[in-house]
C-alpha positions, 0 to 999 in steps of 0.5 A, spaced: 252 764 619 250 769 615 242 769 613 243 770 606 249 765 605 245 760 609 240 759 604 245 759 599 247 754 601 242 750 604 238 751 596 245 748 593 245 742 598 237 740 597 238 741 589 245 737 590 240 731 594 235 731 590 238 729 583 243 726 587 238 721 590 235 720 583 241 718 579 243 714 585 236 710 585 237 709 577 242 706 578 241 701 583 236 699 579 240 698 572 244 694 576 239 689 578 238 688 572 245 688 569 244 694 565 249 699 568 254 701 563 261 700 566 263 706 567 258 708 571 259 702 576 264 706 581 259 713 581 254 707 583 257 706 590 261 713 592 255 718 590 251 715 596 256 715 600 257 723 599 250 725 598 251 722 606 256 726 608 253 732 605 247 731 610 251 730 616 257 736 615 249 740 613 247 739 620 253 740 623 255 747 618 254 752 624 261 750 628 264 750 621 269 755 621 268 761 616 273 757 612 271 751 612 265 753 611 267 757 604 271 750 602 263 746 605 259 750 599 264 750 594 264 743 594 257 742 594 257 746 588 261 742 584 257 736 586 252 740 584 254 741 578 257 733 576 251 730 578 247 734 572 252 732 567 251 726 570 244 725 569 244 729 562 249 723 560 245 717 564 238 719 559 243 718 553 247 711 555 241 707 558 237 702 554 230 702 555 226 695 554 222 697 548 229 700 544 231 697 538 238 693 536 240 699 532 238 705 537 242 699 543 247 700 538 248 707 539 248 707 546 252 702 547 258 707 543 255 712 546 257 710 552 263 708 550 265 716 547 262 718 555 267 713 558 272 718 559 268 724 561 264 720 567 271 718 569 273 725 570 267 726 574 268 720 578 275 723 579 271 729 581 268 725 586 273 720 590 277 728 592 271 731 594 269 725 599 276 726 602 275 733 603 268 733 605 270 727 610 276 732 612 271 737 614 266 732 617 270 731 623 274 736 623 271 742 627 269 742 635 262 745 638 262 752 637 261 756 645 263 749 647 271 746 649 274 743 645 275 735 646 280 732 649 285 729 645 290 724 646 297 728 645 301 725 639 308 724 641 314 728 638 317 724 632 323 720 635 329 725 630 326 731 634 331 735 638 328 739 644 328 745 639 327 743 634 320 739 630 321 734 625 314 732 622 317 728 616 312 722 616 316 718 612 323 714 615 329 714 611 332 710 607 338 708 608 339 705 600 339 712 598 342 712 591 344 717 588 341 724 586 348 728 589 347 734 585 340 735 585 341 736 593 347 741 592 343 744 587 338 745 593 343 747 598 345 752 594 339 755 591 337 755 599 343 761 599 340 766 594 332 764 594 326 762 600 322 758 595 326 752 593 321 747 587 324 741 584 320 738 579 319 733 573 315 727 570 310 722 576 315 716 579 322 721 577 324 720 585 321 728 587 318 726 594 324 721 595 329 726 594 324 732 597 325 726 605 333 726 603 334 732 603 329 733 609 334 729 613 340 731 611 338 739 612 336 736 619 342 734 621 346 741 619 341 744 623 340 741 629 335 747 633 330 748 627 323 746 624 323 741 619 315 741 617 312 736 611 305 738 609 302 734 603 300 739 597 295 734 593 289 737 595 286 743 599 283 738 605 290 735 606 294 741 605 289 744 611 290 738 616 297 739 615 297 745 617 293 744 623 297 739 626 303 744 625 299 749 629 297 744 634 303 740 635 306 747 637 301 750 640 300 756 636 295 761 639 288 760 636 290 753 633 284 750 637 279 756 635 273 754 631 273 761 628 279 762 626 283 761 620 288 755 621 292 756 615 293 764 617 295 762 623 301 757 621 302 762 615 303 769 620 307 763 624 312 762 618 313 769 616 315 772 623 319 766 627 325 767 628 326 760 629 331 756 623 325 751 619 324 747 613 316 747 610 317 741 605 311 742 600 310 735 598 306 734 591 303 740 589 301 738 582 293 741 581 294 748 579 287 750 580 289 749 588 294 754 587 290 759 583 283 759 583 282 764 580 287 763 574 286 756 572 279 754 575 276 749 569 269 750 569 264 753 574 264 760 576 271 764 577 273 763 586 276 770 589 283 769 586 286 772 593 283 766 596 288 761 595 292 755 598 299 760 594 298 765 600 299 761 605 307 759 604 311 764 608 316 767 602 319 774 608 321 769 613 328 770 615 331 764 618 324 759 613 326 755 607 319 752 604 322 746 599 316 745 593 315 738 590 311 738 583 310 735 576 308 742 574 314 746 572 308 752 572 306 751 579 315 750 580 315 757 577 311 760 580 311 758 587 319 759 587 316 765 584 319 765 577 325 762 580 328 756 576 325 749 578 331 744 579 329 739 573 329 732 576 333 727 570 332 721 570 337 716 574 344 715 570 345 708 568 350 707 575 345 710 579 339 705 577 343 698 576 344 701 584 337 701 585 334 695 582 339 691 585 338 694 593 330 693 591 332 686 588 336 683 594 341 681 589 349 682 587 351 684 580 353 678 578 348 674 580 344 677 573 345 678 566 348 685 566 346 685 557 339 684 561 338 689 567 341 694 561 336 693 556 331 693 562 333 700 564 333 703 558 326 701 557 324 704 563 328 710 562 332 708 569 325 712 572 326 711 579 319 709 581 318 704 574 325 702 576 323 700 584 316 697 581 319 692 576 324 689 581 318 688 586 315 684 581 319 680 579 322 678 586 315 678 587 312 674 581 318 670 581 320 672 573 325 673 570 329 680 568 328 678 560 321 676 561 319 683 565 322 686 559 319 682 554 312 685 557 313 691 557 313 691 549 307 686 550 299 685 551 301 685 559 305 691 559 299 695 562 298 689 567 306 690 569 306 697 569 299 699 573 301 693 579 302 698 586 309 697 590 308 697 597 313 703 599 312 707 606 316 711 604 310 714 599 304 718 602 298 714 603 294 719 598 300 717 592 299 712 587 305 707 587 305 704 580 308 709 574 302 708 569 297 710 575 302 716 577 301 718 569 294 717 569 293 722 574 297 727 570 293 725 564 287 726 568 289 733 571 291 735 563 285 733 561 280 736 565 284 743 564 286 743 557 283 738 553 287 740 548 293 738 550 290 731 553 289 730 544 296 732 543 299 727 547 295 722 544 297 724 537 305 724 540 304 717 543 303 715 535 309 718 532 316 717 534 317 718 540 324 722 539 324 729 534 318 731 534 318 738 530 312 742 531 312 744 525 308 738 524 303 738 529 298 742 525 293 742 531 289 748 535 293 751 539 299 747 539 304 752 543 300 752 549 298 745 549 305 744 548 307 747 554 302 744 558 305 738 557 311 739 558 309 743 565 308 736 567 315 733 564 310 729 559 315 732 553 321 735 553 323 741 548 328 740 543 332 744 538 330 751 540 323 749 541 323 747 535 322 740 536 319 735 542 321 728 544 316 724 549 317 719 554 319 712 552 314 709 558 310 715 557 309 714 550 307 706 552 302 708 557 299 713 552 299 707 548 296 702 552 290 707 555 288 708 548 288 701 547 283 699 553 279 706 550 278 703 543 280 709 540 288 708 537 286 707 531 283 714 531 290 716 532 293 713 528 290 717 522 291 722 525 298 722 525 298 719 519 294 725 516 299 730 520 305 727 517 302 726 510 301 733 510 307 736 512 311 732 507 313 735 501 310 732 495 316 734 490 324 733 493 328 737 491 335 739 495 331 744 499 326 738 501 332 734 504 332 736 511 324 736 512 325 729 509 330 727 514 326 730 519 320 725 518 323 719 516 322 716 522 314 718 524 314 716 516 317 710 519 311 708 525 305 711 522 307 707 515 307 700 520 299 701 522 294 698 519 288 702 516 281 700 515 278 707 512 278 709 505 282 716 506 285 713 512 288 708 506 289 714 501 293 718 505 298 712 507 298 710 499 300 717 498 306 718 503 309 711 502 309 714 494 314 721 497 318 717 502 320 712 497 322 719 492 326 720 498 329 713 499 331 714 492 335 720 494 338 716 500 339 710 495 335 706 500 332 702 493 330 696 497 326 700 502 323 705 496 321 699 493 317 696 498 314 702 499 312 703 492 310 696 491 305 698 497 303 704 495 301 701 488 297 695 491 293 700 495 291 705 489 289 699 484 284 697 489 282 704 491 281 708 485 280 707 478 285 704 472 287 710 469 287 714 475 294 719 475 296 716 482 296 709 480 301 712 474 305 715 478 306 709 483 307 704 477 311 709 475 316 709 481 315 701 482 317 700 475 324 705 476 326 702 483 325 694 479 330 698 474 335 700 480 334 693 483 334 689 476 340 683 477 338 680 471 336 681 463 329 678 466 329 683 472 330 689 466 324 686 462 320 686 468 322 693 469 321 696 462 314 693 462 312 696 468 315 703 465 311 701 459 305 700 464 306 707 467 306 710 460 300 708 457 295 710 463 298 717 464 295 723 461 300 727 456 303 731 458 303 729 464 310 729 470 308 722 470 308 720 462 315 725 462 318 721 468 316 714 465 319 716 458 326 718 462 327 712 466 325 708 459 330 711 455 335 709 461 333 702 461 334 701 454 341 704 454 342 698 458 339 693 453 342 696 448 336 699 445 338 704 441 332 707 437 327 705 444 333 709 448 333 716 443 325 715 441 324 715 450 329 721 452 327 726 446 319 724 448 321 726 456 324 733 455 318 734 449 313 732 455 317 737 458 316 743 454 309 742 453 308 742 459 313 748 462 316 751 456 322 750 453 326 754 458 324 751 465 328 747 469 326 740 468 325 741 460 333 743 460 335 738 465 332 732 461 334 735 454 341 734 457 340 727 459 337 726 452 344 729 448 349 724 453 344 719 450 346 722 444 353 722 444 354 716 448 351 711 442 355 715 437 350 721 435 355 726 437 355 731 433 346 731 435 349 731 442 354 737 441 347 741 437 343 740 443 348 743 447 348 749 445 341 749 445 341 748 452 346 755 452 341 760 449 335 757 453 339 757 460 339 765 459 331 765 459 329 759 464 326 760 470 332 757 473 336 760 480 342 763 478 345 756 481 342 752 477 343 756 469 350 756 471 351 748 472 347 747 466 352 751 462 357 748 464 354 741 464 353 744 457 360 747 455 363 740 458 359 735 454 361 739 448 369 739 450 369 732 452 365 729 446 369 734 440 376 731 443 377 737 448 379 733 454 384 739 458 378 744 456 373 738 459 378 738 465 376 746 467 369 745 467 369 739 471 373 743 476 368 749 475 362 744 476 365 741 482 366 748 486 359 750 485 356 743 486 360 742 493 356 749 495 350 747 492 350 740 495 355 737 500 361 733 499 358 727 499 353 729 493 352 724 487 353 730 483 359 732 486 361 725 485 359 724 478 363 731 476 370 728 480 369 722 477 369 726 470 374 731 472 379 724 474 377 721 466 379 727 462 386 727 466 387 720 465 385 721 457 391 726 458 397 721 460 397 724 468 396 717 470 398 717 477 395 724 477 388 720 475 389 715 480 389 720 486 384 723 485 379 716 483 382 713 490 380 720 494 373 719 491 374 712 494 375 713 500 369 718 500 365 714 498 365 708 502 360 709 506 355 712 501 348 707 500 351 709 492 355 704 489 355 704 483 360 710 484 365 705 488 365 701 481 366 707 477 372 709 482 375 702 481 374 701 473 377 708 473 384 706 477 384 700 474 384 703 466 390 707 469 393 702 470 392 698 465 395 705 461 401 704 465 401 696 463 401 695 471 397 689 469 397 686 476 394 692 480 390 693 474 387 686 476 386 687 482 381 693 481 378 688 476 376 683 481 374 689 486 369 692 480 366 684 478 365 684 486 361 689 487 357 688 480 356 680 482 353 683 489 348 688 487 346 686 481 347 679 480 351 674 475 346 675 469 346 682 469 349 686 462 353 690 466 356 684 470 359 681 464 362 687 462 365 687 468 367 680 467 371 681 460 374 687 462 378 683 468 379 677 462 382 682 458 387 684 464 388 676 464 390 676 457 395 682 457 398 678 463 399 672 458 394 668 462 391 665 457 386 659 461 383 664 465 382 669 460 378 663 455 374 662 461 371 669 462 370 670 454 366 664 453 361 666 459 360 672 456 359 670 450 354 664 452 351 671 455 351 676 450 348 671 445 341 672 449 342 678 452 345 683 447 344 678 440 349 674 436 350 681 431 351 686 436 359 688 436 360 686 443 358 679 443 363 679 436 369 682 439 369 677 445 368 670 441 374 674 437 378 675 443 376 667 444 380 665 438 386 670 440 386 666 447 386 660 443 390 663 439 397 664 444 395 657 447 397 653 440 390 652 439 390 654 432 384 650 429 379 653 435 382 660 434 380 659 426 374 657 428 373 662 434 375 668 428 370 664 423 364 664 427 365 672 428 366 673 421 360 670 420 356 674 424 358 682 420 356 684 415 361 687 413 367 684 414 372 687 419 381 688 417 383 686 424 378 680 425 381 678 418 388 679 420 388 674 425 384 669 421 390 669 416 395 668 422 392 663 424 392 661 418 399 662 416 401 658 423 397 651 421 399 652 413 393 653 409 396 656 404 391 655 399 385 658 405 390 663 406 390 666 399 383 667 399 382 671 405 389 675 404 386 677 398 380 680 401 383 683 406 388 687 401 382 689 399 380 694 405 384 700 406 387 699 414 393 699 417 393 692 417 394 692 408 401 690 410 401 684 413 395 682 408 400 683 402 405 679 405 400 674 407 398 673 400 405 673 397 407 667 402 401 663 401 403 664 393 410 662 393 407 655 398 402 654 393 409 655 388 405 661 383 412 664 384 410 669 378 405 672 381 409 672 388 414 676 384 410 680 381 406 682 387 414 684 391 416 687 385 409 691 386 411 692 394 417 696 393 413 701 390 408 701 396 409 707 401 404 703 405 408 696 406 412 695 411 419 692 408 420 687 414 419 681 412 414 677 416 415 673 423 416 665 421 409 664 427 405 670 427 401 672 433 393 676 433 393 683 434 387 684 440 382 688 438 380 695 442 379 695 449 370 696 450 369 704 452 366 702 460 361 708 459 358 710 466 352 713 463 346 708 464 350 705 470 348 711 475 342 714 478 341 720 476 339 725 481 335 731 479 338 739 479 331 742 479 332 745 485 339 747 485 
């Protein structure tokens, strides 16, 4: 040995014993005490042990050959190193007697963010045992013979030409994996190297065996080697047993180096072999120089890489590896074949040959939830049918833990399987564990990563979430090692099920989930948009499910609690757009429960969640109590913003809305015009927001009779589009959202039907076919052919809407589909189709917003009066007293609604010969007007005239001929009959003397019985029934 490298080396060994020495003391006498922190309780029992094998390969480093000597101080260096950090981590955790119960507190959760550090050490050390155990009994005496060893047999499928030191028997319940094994047959024709590779437990050694025998079998004269690639001490013996069984020249020479021995071998052979290389998992191995993590830099020609043949010609080297960087790099840049997890075949097969069991002897709906939740992953499949065959438990019992407490306990069981290296762990958790372990170790980084991706949904992770440092290398160290895969481009990520389990659990036992669950909450809050228009739709769709996890977490930290109000406040805003109103308002009722305890009563947050809570109950509303509750809520939301303010002008927009529905025509028009004034002060009169609620306020306008006002807003709207800041898109929907309203209200229906035409082509480009507003505008393009007599042409075009929206979350849109046909059909006096729709439209009503709804009882007079133009009189009576026992409460006893259902009552009764409680019926209606109505008078002097009250019939007939309608007429025959009953012949001829004079009078006498006239059919508006969705970014 060099002099200078012997000095070397015995300071760093002193050093290393010295402070090795010390800590191992210290730690005895803690654990005496009972004081010793539980992480360090395995370095307590395995630093002695290497501080003993140091001393002894000390003592004996002169017959260490030069390499293994190099291999002896490297690894007492890296001791050296791990016992400072140790020592420096060991003065902060211990607990001294005379500490205080706060500075023992700090300690203790010092020791606890330690923990992880130590166990990476202590990792450190169990390699470094077996490495400094190899090197202990490795060498011979220098100048000496070497000893005498017993001959190790030839193993039993050895040929007398060719070796096969495969250490592991075949199985012969080998499933599957067909194409991964011709996919290494046939990289074999193009390529030396071949690597396969993916996630811990995916079957890489079992298929590497297979293949092994199989390659065998074609090649009867050639070499088949296996050589374990975990760590450099086995690589080595691997080799040196190559040599040896050989008898390579030199393999017994102290001095000389084994792995060049074997690899001159490999490159110049010209016998046919296969070097399977089996776990080559810790790049650091491979590339010193490159990757090395801490510590000084090894000559980067110095490494375990250039001992693989890679001239050979008649050699095939077979890598296993869960990192696809040592994959590629080794097949040198090849591409590694991926190992996927097994078919769904392909694992029922394994877990019933591991099981002992025929297929019909289980539940096949449980073996098929069980693989799913294992990821039909080969070794995770072998292990659960270990233990429940073991344990003596169900299929749906093992299952069942998995989503437990006792998952951990499951999944980090070993299997007892010769078939895996004595090195290899034998659970999935503890296989995972030391892939985590290695990331951790050379990119922590990447380690957090995990970490935050086990907190999300596991599947569609985009990355433009992960708003962490550097992302994109962190990303592709995890995906090196099978634990996420790419998506999408590299756009977007999934993990593992059982990886994102085994994250999960590990961080449970740690105490720190809940430090990452508020980091993902905080990653997802930041990355989703806080105002949703079209354009926000696909990022939305896209975290909707991480909104979904990290919403389901509990939080204790005030911006923890903050950040999860606030995302539950947008999601809900998406939920509207998706018409999710139950799971919007469940969030929106959260939300607000969260901000009234946080933060102060006039805080513009608490607005704005009491503002969306108010709309959703409004959306949700099944009864007038239900719309109460909602207008307080909305009136709530009012008063606590600021103006102006988004949340005052959207507070006003939803109120004005909701006091349509009431019927509240000064509160509908007073909040309509506060929310686009509110606008205007805001923006200006030409921004987007302030015309679209200006559009809404003119509907308001034209749909409670102010038409011209309407016709006037309008035309605003068209010379303020010109300067708004709107796209192009946009300012063309609002003209002709404009030009339509004025044409349809101005009577103008074919013009109407052109725009509508218009809106719907652009819209469809905007949007999608399936849009609301492209609904809507079909809708109305349907209503404005129907008001043209094209009924059939209406009908085609309502049922086509239908169908498209029948899977859409918007019913409200169905209904109107329906009420449309049904009118149509009623135009035609197709009464029975008519009924049809009609039950169809009460249906839907009764089920999304329940008996006591306004819009439900108009849904119910709509189909009585169906049944009173078919002549089904009882059925009609029915629903008109129903609705009037409603409207009385709900709309008022005046309220031309309530009057016109208590007249169509009389008319019922009317045809049922039931005339006195028809007189009564048009009587309480009358009774109800202010000024009394010329039809409503009429069928009270026809009921009259049918039960002879003549002298009654007098007075009314004489009122009715007062007002100028079309029914003046029959109120002068009226009063001429009652005369001529009562005997006043005189005036009774005077009056038909008058009559013939009368362009007015009809000169057909009156029937003997006369039947009502029934009034208008009520004008079924869809204004207010729907939800409006915003243009803003159209």
């Amino acid at each position: 040995m060099d002099p200078f490298t012997a000095v070397g080396l015995a300071s760093a060994v002193v050093a290393f014993i010295s402070i090795g020495t010390e800590i191992a003391k210290r730690l005895k006498e803690l654990s005496e005490t009972g004081d010793i922190p539980g992480v360090f309780r395995e370095i307590r029992t395995r630093l002695p042990l290497i501080i003993s094998i140091v001393v002894s390969t000390q003592h004996g480093s002169d017959n260490l050959s030069p390499e293994a000597r190099e291999a002896f101080e490297e690894v007492v260096n890296q001791c050296f190193e791990q016992v400072t950090q140790l020592d420096n981590i060991l003065k902060k955790v211990t607990i001294a007697r005379g500490d205080s119960r706060a500075k023992k507190t700090l300690k203790a959760g010092i020791s606890l963010i330690e923990e992880s550090r130590v166990q990476r050490i202590a990792t450190a050390l169990r390699d470094n045992v077996q490495l400094l155990t190899f090197l202990n009994v490795a060498p011979a005496e220098k100048g000496k013979p070497p000893a005498e060893r017993p001959s190790e047999p030839l193993p039993s499928y050895a040929s007398a030409t060719g070796m096969f030191l495969v250490p592991f028997s075949r199985d012969n319940h080998f499933v599957g994996r067909e194409s991964v094994l011709q996919s290494i047959s046939a990289s074999f024709e193009k390529q030396k190297r071949v690597a396969i590779s993916g996630i811990g437990g995916i079957g890489k050694s079992q298929v590497a065996i297979e293949y092994c025998y199989r390659y065998k079998e074609r090649t009867s004269d050639a070499h088949v080697f296996w050589v374990y690639g975990g760590n450099i001490a086995r690589f080595y013996q691997g080799y040196k047993r190559i040599a040896r069984l050989l008898e390579l020249p030199g393999w017994d020479d102290p001095e000389a180096s084994i792995l060049e021995i074997v690899f001159s071998w490999l490159s110049t052979t010209q016998s046919p072999f296969l070097l399977a290389v089996d776990n080559a998992d810790n790049i650091e191995h491979w590339w010193p120089g490159k990757y090395k993590s801490g510590g000084s830099l090894d000559d980067p020609s110095k490494n375990l890489s250039k001992y693989l043949p890679d001239d050979s010609e008649n050699g095939h080297v077979l890598i296993t590896t869960r990192d696809n960087r040592v994959a590629s790099r080794l097949a040198k840049q090849a591409k590694p074949i991926a190992i996927q997890p097994m078919s769904n075949v392909e694992a029922k097969s394994l877990f019933l040959s591991k099981l002992g069991g025929d297929a019909s002897d289980f539940d096949e709906s449980e073996i098929h939830c069980l693989l799913d939740q294992l990821d039909r992953l080969p070794l995770a499949v072998s292990q659960a049918a270990a233990f429940i065959e073991e344990n003596s438990i169900s299929i749906g019992e093992y299952t069942g833990a998995l989503q437990g407490e006792d998952a951990e306990e499951f999944l980090h069981e070993e299997l007892d399987d010769d078939r895996r290296d004595e090195e290899s762990v034998n659970s999935v958790f503890r296989t995972w564990k030391l892939s985590y372990d290695q990331i951790t170790q050379q990119k922590p980084r990447a380690a957090d990563l995990l970490c935050l991706l086990a907190m999300l949904d596991r599947q569609s992770v985009p990355k433009s979430l992960l708003k962490v440092p550097e992302v994109t290398t962190s990303l592709s160290v995890l995906q090196s090692f099978s634990l996420v895969t790419a998506r999408a481009g590299s756009q977007s990520f999934q993990i593992h099920r059982l990886v994102q389990r085994f994250v999960q659990v590990s961080l449970q036992r740690d105490k720190a989930s809940q430090k990452w669950k508020e980091t993902a909450l905080a990653c997802v809050s930041r990355g989703y948009p806080t105002e949703i228009g079209v354009a926000e739709w696909p990022i939305c769709d896209a975290l909707a499910p991480h909104v979904q996890i990290v919403t389901g977490y509990e939080y204790k930290t005030t911006e923890a609690r903050l950040n999860l109000a606030h995302l539950l406040c947008w999601a809900a805003d998406f939920d509207i757009e998706r018409g999710m109103y139950p799971l919007a308002l469940e969030r929106a009722q959260q939300s607000r429960m969260i901000f009234r305890e946080l933060v102060t009563e006039h805080d513009e947050r608490l607005a704005a969640a009491t503002w969306l809570v108010g709309r959703l109950c409004y959306y949700e509303a099944k009864s007038a109590g239900d719309l109460d509750a909602a207008a307080e809520l909305l009136e709530k939301a009012l008063s606590i913003s600021k103006y102006p303010s988004l949340n005052f002008a959207e507070s006003a927009f939803e109120l004005a809305h909701l006091y349509y529905d009431q019927c509240n025509e000064a509160s509908c028009l007073k909040m309509g015009k506060a929310s686009f004034e509110c606008w205007k002060a805001m923006e200006g009169p030409s921004s987007v927001r302030t015309l679209d609620n200006m559009h809404d306020y003119a509907l308001e306008l034209a749909m409670l009779g102010h038409k011209e006002e309407a016709i006037t807003m309008w035309q605003e709207i068209l010379e303020l589009c010109s300067a708004s800041d709107a796209s192009e898109n946009t300012k063309t929907v609002y003209t002709y959202r404009s030009v339509a309203g004025i044409a349809e209200f101005q009577g103008d229906v074919a013009m109407a039907e052109i725009i509508y035409e218009k809106l719907i082509t652009l819209c469809q480009a905007i949007y999608n076919s399936e849009h609301i507003h492209v609904f809507d505008y079909r809708l109305s393009h349907a209503e404005q052919i129907m008001r043209q007599g094209r009924l059939e042409e209406a009908t085609r075009l309502s049922e086509a809407i239908l169908a498209s929206c029948n899977n859409s979350s918007e019913w409200r849109i169905s209904v109107s589909c329906l009420q449309t046909i049904a009118e149509c059909c009623r135009l035609g006096a197709s009464y029975k189709e008519e009924e049809m729709y009609r039950l169809r439209t009460l249906e839907l009503h009764e089920k999304n917003l329940g008996d006591d709804h306004k819009e439900t009882v108009d849904a119910k007079e709509a189909l009585a009066d169906c049944y009173l133009n078919s002549s089904r009189h009882s059925e009609a009576r029915d629903l008109y007293q129903k609705a009037i026992l409603w409207r009385d409460v709900g709309l008022g006893r005046t309220h031309t609604d309530t009057v016109r259902a208590i007249e169509c009552l009389g008319i019922c009764y009317a045809y049922q010969g039931q005339e006195a409680e028809a007189e009564a019926a048009y009587l309480d209606a009358l009774s109800r007007q202010s000024d009394a109505d010329a039809r409503l008078l009429n069928n009270l002097c026809a009921s009259l005239w049918n039960q002879g009250k003549w002298e009654t019939l007098e007075s009314r007939s004489r009122q009715a001929c007062e007002l100028e309608s079309v029914y003046q007429s029959s109120a002068h025959w009226s009063l001429i009959t009652a005369l001529e009953q009562q005997g006043k012949v005189d005036e009774a001829l005077g009056m038909r003397a008058s009559s013939l004079s009368l362009e007015t009078l009809s000169n057909d006498l009156p029937e003997a019985r006369r039947s009502p006239t029934s009034p208008p059919v009520r004008e079924d508006s869809r204004f207010g029934r729907m939800v409006h969705p915003r243009t803003w970014s159209a």
